[in-house]
C-alpha positions in Angstrom: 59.4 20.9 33.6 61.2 24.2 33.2 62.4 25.0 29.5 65.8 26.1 30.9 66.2 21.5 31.3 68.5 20.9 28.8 70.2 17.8 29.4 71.3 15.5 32.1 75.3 14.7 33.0 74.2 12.5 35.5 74.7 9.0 36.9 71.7 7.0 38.1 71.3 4.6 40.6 68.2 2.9 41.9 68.3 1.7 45.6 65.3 -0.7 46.8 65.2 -1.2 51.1 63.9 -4.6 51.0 65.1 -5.5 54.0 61.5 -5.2 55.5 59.4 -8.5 57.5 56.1 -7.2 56.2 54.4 -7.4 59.9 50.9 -6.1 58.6 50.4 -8.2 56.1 49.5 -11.9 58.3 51.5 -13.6 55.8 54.4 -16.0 55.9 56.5 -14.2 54.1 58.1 -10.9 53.7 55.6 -8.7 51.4 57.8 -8.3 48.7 58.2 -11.7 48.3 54.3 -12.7 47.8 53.0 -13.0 44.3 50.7 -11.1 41.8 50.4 -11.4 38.8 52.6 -14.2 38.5 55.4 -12.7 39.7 56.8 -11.5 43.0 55.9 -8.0 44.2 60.1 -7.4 44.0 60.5 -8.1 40.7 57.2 -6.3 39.3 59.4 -3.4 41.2 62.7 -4.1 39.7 61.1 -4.7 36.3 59.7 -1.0 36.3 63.5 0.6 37.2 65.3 -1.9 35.1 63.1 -1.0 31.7 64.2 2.9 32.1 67.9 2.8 30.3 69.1 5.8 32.6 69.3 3.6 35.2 72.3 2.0 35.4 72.3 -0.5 38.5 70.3 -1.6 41.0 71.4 -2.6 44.9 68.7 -3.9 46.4 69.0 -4.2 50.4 68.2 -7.0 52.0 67.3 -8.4 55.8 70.2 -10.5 56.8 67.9 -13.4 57.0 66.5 -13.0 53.4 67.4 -16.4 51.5 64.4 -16.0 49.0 66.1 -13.1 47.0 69.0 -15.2 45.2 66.6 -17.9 43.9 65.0 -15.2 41.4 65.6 -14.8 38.1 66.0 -11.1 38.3 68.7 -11.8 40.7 71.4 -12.7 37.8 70.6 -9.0 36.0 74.2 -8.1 36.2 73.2 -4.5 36.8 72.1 -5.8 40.3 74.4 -6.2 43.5 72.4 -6.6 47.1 74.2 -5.6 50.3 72.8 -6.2 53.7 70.4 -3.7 55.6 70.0 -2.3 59.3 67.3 -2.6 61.7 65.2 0.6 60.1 64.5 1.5 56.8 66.9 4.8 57.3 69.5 2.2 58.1 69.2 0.3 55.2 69.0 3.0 53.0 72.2 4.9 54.4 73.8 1.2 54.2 73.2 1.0 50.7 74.1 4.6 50.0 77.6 4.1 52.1 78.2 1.1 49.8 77.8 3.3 46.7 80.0 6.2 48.1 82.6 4.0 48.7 82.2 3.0 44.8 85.0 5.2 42.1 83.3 6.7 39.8 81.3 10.2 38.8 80.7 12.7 41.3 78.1 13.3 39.5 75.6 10.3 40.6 72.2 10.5 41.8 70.3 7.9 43.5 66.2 7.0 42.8 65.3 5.2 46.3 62.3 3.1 46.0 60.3 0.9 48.0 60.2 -2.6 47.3 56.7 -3.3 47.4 55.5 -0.7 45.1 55.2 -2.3 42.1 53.0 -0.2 40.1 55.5 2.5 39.3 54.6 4.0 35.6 56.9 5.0 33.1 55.4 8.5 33.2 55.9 9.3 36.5 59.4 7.9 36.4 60.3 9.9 33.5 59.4 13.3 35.3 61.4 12.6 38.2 64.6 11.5 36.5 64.0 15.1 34.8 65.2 16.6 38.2 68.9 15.8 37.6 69.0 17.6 34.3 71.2 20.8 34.5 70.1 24.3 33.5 72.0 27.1 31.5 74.0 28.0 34.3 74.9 25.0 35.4 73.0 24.3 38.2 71.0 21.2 40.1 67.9 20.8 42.0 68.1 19.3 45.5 66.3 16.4 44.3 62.5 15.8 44.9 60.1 12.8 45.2 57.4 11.8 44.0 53.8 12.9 45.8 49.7 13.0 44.8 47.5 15.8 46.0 45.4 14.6 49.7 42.1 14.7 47.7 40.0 13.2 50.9 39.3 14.9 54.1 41.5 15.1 56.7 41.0 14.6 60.4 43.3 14.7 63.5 42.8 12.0 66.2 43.8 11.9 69.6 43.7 9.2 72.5 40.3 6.9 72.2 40.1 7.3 68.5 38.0 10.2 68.7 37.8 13.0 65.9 40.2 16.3 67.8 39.5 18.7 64.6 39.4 18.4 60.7 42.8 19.2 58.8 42.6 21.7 56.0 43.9 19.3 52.7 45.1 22.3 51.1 48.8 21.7 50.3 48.8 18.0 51.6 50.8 16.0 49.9 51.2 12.0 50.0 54.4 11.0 50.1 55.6 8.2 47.7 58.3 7.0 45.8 60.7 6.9 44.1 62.6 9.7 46.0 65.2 11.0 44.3 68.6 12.7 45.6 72.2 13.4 44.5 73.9 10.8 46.3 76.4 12.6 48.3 73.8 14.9 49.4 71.5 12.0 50.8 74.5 10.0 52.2 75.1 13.1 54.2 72.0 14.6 55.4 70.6 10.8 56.1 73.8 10.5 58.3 73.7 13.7 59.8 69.6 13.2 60.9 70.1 9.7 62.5 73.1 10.9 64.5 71.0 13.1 66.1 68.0 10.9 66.6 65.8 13.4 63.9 62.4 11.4 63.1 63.2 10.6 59.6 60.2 9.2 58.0 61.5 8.7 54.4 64.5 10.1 52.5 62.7 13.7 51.7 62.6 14.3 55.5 66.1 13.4 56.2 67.0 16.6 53.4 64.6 19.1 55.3 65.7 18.5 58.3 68.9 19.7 56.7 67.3 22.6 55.7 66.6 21.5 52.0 63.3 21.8 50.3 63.4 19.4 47.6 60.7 19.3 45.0 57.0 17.7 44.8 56.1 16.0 41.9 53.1 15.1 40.9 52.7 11.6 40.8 49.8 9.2 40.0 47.6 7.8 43.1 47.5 4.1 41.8 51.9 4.2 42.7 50.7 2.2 46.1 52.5 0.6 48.6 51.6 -3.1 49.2 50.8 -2.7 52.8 48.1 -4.9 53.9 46.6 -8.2 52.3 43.8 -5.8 50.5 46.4 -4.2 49.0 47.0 -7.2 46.6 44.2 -7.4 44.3 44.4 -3.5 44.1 48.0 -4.0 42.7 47.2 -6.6 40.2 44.3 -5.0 38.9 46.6 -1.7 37.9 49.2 -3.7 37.3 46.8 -5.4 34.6 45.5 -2.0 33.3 49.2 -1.2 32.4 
């Protein structure tokens, strides 16, 4: 990071949309609620936000349905509190960020949004994001920024019948992941602003540039994956076992 970091005045929240069915995954459960490791995917996630200090609470968001969440330990962590999501993930997001504006407290906070089922989050990674709200000498913030890995395969560009339509040039492809992280106020807003007038927000970073924000890339590791489909599972516990 830049040497001019000095320290951070900051309040941190961590916000987990887990309000997700899991559709792709052919399973009876919601993904977040399937096990590896002997644990649920959730609470390998929670685990990771709840071991950094910084962090001060958690509000997960959940599908109005959910009635697996409570029955977890991890659901007694006093730092926790769970409010009830929307249709979309931008919905459930900009539910749980209304429910934290509406909170007293510092100006000052920023929120880490994460996805539920990416459990493999590593302290490393986390700790060069959270670096973003530090303040330099005069003062001043970063927009925010997420976490993102170099495209290191080659890219192509489909179109109808699955057919190759030209190779993409990887240079300065990104993959998104998370944690995204955002002052709050700044998210609440721009979210709010891109869904009232039907922008295609995609994840939290894309709600800020429709804005006209650029917030920043950090490099993050490519084993931070999102459990997605059933393969996905054994991938997860074996990096999950390697840390």
């Amino acid at each position: 990071m830049n040497d001019l970091l000095l320290h951070s005045c900051a309040d941190i929240i961590a916000l987990v949309p887990a309000a997700g069915i899991g559709s792709r995954m052919n399973s009876d459960c919601p993904k977040q609620y399937l096990s590896i490791a002997g644990k649920t995917v959730i609470e390998h996630t929670l685990a990771a936000l709840l071991g950094d200090p910084r962090i001060q609470r958690v509000v997960v968001v959940l599908n109005p349905a959910d009635t697996q969440f409570q029955s977890l330990e991890v659901a007694s962590d006093p730092r926790i509190t769970t409010v009830i999501g929307g249709k979309q993930r931008a919905d459930s997001v900009l539910a749980g960020l209304n429910y934290l504006a509406n909170l007293s407290g510092n100006d000052n906070r920023w929120v880490l949004v994460h996805d539920a089922a990416r459990p493999c989050l590593h302290r490393d990674d986390l700790e060069r994001l959270l670096q973003l709200a530090e303040v330099d000498e005069q003062g001043n913030m970063a927009c925010g920024g997420i976490l993102a890995s170099p495209v290191s395969d080659t890219m192509k560009r489909g179109r109808v019948g699955q057919v190759i339509d030209h190779t993409v040039e990887r240079q300065d492809l990104w993959h998104a992941l998370t944690p995204q992280f955002f002052p709050l106020m700044l998210l609440r807003d721009s979210l709010s602003k891109a869904l009232s007038q039907h922008a295609n927000i995609t994840d939290e970073a894309s709600a800020l540039e429709y804005c006209g924000y650029q917030p920043v890339l950090v490099n993050g590791r490519s084993d931070n994956i999102k459990i997605t489909c059933p393969e996905d599972l054994a991938l997860a516990e074996f990096y999950l076992s390697r840390k």
